[in-house]
N, C-alpha and C positions, 0 to 999 in steps of 0.2 A: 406548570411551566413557570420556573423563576425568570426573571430581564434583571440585568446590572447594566445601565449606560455609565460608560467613564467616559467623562473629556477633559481633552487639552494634554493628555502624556505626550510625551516627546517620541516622534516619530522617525525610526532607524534608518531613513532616506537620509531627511533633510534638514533632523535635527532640531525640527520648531517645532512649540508647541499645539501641533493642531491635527494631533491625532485620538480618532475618536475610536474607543473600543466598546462592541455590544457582544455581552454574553448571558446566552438563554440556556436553560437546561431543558434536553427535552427527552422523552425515550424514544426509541429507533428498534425495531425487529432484527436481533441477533448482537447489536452492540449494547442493548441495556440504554440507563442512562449516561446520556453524552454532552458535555459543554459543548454548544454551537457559537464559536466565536468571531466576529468579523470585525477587523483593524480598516480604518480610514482616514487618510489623511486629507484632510481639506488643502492644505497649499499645493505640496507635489502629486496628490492623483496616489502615491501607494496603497495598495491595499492587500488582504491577506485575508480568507477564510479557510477555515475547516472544521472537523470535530475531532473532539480529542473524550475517549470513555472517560468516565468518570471510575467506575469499579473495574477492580482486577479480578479477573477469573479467570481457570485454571490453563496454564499455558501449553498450546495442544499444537497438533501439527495434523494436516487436512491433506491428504493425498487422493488423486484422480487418475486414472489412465484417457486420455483423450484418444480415441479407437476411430468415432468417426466422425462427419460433418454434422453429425446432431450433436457429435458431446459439445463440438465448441457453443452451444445454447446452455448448457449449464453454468445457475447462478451463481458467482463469488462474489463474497464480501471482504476487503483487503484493512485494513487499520493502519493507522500511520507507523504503528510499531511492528509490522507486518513482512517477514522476508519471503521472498518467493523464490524459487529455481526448478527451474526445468534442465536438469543433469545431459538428459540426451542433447541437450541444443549449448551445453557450458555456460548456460544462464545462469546470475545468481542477482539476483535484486533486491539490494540491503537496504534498510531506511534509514536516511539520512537527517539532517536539519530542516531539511524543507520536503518531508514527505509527506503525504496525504494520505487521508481514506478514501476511499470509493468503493461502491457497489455497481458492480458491470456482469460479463460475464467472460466466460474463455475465449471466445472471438475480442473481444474488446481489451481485454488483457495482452492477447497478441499482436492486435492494433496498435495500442503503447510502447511496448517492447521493441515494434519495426519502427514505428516514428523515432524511436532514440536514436535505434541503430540507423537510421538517416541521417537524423542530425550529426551522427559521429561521422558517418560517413563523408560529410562535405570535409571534413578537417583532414581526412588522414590520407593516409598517401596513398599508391594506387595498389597494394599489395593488402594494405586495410580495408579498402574499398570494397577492392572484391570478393575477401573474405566476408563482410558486410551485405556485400548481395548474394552470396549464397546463401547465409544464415536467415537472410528476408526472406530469400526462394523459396526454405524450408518451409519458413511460419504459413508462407501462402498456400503448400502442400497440406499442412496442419491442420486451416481452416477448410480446405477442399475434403479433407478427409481420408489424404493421399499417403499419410505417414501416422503412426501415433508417438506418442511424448506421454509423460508421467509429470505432472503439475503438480509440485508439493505450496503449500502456503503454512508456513511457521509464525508462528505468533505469540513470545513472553508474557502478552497480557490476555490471550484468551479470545480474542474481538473480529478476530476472521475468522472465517468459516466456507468452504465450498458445499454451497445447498441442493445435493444430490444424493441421491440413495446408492450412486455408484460411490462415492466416496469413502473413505476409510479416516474416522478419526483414532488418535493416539495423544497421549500422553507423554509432553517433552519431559527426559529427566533432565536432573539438576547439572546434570556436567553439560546436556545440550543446550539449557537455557543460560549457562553463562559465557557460552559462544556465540551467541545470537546479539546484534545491535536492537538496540532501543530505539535510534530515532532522536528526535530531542526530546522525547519525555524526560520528565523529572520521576519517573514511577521507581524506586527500586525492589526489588522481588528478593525478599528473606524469606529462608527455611520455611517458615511457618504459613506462610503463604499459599504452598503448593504443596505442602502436607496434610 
């Protein structure tokens, strides 16, 4: 396990110097080794952690049928470079600048996805809304065990995985890995990489 403390970089709030960055490397079961880094800023309280893989391996795609109330007990691991969709429900959940990794499972996954859809739901209008509570309706059938869905998780860098014997992995090719978002990695994926 390596440690880097930096202090005193300049902090993306509030622009003073008193932000403190610690980064460890450590390994992790299914993501390899990972930078674990945490951002803190002494004046304004900002702060930021996650992990970010260290090595790229081969870019795959993880599919699941969720059939009943047990599948939603099965393990996923998500990467910040990580898309998810679930096609029956027109979910697609790309990574952005501030996405994360986590290790949850299919209940907890769908816990996240209705909490957004909440959150969106206080903004939009009443025609949003209640398309919004149907789509929650569903997930709650989902986790009941009252509908199935097909959970895909895509990943360019290899680092999610659904840890299940029901699952089905594949091999993304090159035309599907250069429609897929990154995230804010800086990783980019040449030829040689995933040949």
């Amino acid at each position: 396990m390596n440690n880097e403390n930096l202090e005193c970089e300049y902090c993306p709030s509030c622009n003073k110097k008193t932000l403190r960055v610690t980064n460890t490397v450590i390994s992790i079961p299914y993501f390899g080794e990972v930078l674990d880094f945490t951002i803190f800023c002494s004046n304004c309280g900002y702060k930021r952690a996650d992990i970010m893989p260290i090595e790229v391996k081969e870019p795959s795609r993880y599919t699941v049928n969720v059939e009943s109330a047990c599948d939603v007990n099965i393990r996923i691991v998500k990467s910040s470079t990580c898309t998810i969709r679930i096609p029956e429900l027109g979910i697609k959940v790309e990574p952005g600048p501030l996405s994360e990794g986590y290790i949850s499972n299919i209940e907890g996954l769908f816990s996240r996805i209705s909490q957004v859809i909440s959150m969106g739901m206080r903004m939009g209008q009443s025609e949003e809304r209640k398309k919004g509570q149907e789509l929650i309706d569903k997930i709650n059938k989902l986790t009941e065990g009252r509908e199935t869905v097909c959970v895909i998780l895509e990943d360019p860098l290899g680092h999610s995985t659904i840890a299940s014997e029901k699952a089905i992995k594949e091999s993304l090719t090159e035309k599907e890995l250069k429609e897929l978002k990154f995230g804010d990695s800086c990783f980019e994926i040449v030829e040689s990489d995933i040949t």
